[in-house]
C-alpha positions as CSV (number, residue, x, y, z in Angstrom):
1,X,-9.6,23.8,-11.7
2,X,-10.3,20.7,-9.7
3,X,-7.3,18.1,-8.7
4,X,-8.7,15.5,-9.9
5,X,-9.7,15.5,-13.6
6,X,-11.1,11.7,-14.8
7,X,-12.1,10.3,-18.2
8,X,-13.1,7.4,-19.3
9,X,-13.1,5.2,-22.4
10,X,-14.2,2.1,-23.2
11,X,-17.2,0.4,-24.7
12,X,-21.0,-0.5,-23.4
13,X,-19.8,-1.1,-20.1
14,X,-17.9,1.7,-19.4
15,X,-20.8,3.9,-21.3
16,X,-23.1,2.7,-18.9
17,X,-25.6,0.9,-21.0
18,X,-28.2,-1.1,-19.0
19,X,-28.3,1.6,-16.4
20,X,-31.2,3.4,-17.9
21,X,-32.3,6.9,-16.3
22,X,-35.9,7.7,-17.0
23,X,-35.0,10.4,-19.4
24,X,-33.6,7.7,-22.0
25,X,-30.2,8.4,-21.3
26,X,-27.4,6.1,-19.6
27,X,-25.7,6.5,-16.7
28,X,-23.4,3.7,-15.7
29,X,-20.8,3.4,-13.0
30,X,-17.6,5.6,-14.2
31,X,-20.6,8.7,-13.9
32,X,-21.1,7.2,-10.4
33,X,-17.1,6.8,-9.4
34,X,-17.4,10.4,-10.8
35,X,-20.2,11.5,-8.3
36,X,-19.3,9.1,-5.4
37,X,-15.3,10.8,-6.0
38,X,-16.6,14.4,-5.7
39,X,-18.2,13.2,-2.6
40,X,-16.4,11.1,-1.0
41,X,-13.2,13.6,-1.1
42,X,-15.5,16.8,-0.5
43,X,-14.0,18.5,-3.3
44,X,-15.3,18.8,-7.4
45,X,-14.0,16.8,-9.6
46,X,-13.7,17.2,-13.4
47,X,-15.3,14.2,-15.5
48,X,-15.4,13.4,-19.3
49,X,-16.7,10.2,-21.1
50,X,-15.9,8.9,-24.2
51,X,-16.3,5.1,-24.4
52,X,-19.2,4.5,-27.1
53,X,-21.4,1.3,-27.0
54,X,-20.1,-2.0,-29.7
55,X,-16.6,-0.8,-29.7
56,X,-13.4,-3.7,-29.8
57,X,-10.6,-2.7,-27.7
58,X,-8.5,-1.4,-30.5
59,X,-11.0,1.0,-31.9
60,X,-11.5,2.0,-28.6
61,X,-7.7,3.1,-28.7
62,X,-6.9,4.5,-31.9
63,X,-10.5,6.2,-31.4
64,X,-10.6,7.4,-27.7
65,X,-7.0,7.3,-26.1
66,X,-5.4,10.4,-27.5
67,X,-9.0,12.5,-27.3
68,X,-9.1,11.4,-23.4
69,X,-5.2,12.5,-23.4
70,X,-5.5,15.9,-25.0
71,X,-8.2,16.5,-22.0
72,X,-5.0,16.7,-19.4
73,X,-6.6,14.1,-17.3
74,X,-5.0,13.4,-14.0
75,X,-7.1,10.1,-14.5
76,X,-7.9,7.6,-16.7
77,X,-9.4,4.4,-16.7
78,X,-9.6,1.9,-19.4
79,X,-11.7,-1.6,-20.3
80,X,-11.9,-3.4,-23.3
81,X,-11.8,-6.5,-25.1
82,X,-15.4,-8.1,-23.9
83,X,-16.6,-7.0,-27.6
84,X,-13.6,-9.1,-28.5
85,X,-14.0,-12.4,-27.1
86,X,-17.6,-12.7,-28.4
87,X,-16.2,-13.4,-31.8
88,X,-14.6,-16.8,-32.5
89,X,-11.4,-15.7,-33.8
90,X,-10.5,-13.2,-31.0
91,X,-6.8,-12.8,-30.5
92,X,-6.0,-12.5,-26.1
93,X,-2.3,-11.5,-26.8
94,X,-4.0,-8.6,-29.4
95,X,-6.1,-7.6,-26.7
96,X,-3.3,-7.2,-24.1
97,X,-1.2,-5.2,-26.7
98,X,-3.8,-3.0,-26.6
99,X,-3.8,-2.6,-22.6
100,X,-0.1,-2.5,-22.6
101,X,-0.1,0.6,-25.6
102,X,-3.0,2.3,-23.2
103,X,-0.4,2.0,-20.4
104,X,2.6,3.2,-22.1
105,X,1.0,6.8,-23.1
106,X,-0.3,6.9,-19.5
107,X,3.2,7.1,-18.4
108,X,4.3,9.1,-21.1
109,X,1.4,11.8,-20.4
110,X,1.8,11.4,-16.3
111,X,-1.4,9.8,-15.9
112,X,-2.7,7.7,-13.3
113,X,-4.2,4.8,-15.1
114,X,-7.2,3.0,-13.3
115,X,-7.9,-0.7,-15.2
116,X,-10.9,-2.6,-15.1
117,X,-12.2,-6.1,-15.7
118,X,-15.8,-6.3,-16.9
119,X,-17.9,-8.6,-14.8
120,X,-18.7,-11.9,-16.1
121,X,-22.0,-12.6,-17.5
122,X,-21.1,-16.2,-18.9
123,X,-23.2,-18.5,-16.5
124,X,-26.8,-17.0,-17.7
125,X,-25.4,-16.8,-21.6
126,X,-25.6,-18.9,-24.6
127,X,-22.0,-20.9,-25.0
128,X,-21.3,-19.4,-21.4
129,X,-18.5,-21.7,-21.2
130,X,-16.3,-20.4,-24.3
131,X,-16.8,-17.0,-22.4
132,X,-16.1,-18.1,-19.5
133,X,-12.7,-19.8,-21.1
134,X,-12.2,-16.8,-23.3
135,X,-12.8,-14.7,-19.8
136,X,-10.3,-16.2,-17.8
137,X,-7.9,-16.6,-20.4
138,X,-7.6,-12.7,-21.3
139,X,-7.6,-11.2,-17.1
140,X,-4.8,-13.7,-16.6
141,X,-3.0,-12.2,-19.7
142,X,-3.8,-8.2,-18.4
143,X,-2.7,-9.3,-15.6
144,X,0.7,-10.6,-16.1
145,X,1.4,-8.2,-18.4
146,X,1.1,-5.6,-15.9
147,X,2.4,-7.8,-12.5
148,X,5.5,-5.3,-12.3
149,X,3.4,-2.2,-12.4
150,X,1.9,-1.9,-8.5
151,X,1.3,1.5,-9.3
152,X,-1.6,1.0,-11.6
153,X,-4.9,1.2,-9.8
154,X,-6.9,-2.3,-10.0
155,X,-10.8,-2.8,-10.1
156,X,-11.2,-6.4,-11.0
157,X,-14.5,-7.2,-11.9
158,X,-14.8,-10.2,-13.3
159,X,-13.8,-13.2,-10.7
160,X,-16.3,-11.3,-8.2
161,X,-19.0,-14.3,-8.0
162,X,-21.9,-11.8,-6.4
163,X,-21.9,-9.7,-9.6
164,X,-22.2,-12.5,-11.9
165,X,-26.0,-13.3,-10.1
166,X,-28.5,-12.8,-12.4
167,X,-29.7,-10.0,-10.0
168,X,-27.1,-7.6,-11.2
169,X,-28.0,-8.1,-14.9
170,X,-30.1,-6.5,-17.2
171,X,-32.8,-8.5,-19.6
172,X,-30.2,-9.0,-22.3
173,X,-27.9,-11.2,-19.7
174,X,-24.8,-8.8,-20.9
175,X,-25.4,-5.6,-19.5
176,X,-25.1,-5.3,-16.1
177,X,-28.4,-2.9,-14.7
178,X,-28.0,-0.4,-11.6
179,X,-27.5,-2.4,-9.5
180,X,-24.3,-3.7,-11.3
181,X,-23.2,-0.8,-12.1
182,X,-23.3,0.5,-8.7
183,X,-21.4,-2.5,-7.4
184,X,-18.6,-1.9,-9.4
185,X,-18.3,1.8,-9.1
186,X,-18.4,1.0,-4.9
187,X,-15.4,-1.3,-6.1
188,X,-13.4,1.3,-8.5
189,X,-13.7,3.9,-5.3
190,X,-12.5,1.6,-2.9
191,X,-9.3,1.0,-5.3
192,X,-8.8,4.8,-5.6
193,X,-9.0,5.0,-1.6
194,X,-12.2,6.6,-1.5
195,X,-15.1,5.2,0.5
196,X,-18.3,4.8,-1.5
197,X,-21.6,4.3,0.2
198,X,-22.4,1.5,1.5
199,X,-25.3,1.1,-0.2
200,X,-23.8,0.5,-3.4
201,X,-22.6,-3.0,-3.2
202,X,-25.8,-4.2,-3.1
203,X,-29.1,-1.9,-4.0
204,X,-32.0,-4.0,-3.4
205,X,-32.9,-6.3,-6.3
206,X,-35.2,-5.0,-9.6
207,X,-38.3,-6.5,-9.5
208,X,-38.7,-7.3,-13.3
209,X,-39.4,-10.0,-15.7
210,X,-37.0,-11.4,-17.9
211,X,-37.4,-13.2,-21.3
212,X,-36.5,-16.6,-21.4
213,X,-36.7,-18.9,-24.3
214,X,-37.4,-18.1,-27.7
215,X,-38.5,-14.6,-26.5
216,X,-34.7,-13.7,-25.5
217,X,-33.4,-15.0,-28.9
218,X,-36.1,-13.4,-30.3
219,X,-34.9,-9.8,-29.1
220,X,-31.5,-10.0,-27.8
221,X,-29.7,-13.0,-29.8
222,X,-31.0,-12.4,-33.0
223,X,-30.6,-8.5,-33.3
224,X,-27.0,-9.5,-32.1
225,X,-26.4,-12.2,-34.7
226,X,-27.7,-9.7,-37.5
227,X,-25.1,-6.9,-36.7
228,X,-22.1,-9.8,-37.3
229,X,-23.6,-10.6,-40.5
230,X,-24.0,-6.8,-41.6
231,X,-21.1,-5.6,-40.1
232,X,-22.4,-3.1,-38.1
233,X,-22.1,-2.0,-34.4
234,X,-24.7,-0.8,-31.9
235,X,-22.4,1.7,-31.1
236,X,-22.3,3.2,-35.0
237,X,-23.0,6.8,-35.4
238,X,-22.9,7.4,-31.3
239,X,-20.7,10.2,-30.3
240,X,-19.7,10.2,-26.3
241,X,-21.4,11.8,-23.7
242,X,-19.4,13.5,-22.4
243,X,-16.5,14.5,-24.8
244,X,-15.5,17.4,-23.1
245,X,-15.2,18.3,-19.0
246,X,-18.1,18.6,-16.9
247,X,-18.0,19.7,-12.8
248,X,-19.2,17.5,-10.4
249,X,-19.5,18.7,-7.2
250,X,-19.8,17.4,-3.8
251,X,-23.2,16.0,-3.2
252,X,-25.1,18.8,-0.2
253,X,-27.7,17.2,1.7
């Protein structure tokens, strides 16, 4: 059995969505910590996945904590909450319950707990400003709530200014695409004292159009707006993709 046995859970962003492969499925950058882990440390590690597309950071607990537990991870990171602050009533100190609760069975189980910020879409969104507020406001609360805990691994996402570019964005201005994704998996493996390629923190740029105008309300906004109203989730009747363990092993050239 490998040393080091990761999960993660989360939502979109820890899913992977906006880094497409051509065979329809995502990848996303906890696959890449995953692959950049096994090589960086020459050794296989053990990864599982469970974070499912739409998901608020409590259903993301009581959903995928105690699944990713009963794994035996030596590992596990956790983001949530950007599902949150899109809705006006969002509570922060909610939210940082939820990251406090994700901590405490970390500790109980002897699990190393790796946190994440999502990167920060806000200055190419509509009302960018509220979640930009809404932004700042909740990674001051995470972390405050965890200042006295220097043993919790850190890959803060969202004040890095490069990753908010356009560049690193897919067409729906929330996703990040490859290129994101790969930024902030180069940043997770630096936290975990790993050395990622150096490629990674910057792929070159995806020559692609992007919607503007009515054609992005057209087919992001609106689709968006229609799942409030219905009450339903992009993520609904998803299951993860990787509920159980799968080897990855050092990358041979």
């Amino acid at each position: 059995m490998p040393s080091i046995r990761f999960v993660a859970i989360g939502d979109s962003f820890t899913e992977g969505v906006g880094d497409d492969l051509p065979d329809g499925h995502v990848r996303g950058w906890a696959d890449l910590v995953a692959q950049g882990w096994a090589a960086s440390s020459s050794a296989p590690v053990d990864y599982a996945n469970l974070a499912i597309r739409g998901r608020l950071v409590w259903p993301i607990v009581e959903q995928q904590l105690e699944p990713a537990l009963a794994l035996g991870p030596t590992h596990l990171s956790f983001n949530g909450g950007g599902n949150d602050i899109l809705r006006p009533r969002a509570s922060v100190t909610r939210i940082v319950d939820a990251f406090s609760h994700v901590l405490r069975r970390c500790d109980e189980e002897g699990v190393q707990l790796i946190l994440l910020s999502g990167a920060n879409p806000s200055a190419q969104l509509p009302l960018g400003r509220v979640f930009q507020r809404r932004g700042d406001l909740l990674s001051a609360a995470v972390e405050q709530r965890i200042a006295d805990r220097p043993d919790v691994i850190r890959a803060y996402n969202w004040p890095d200014a490069e990753l908010s570019r356009p560049a690193y964005w897919s067409e729906d201005r929330l996703h990040m695409n490859a290129r994101g994704h790969h930024r902030v998996a180069a940043r997770v493996l630096e936290a975990l004292g790993e050395t990622p390629p150096k490629e990674w923190w910057s792929l070159p740029e995806i020559d692609a159009a992007r919607p503007t105008g009515r054609q992005y309300y057209r087919e992001y906004v609106g689709p968006w707006v229609r799942r409030r109203l219905t009450g339903t989730s992009s993520g609904d009747d998803r299951h993860a993709k990787y509920a159980a363990w799968t080897r990855v092993e050092p990358f041979v050239a």
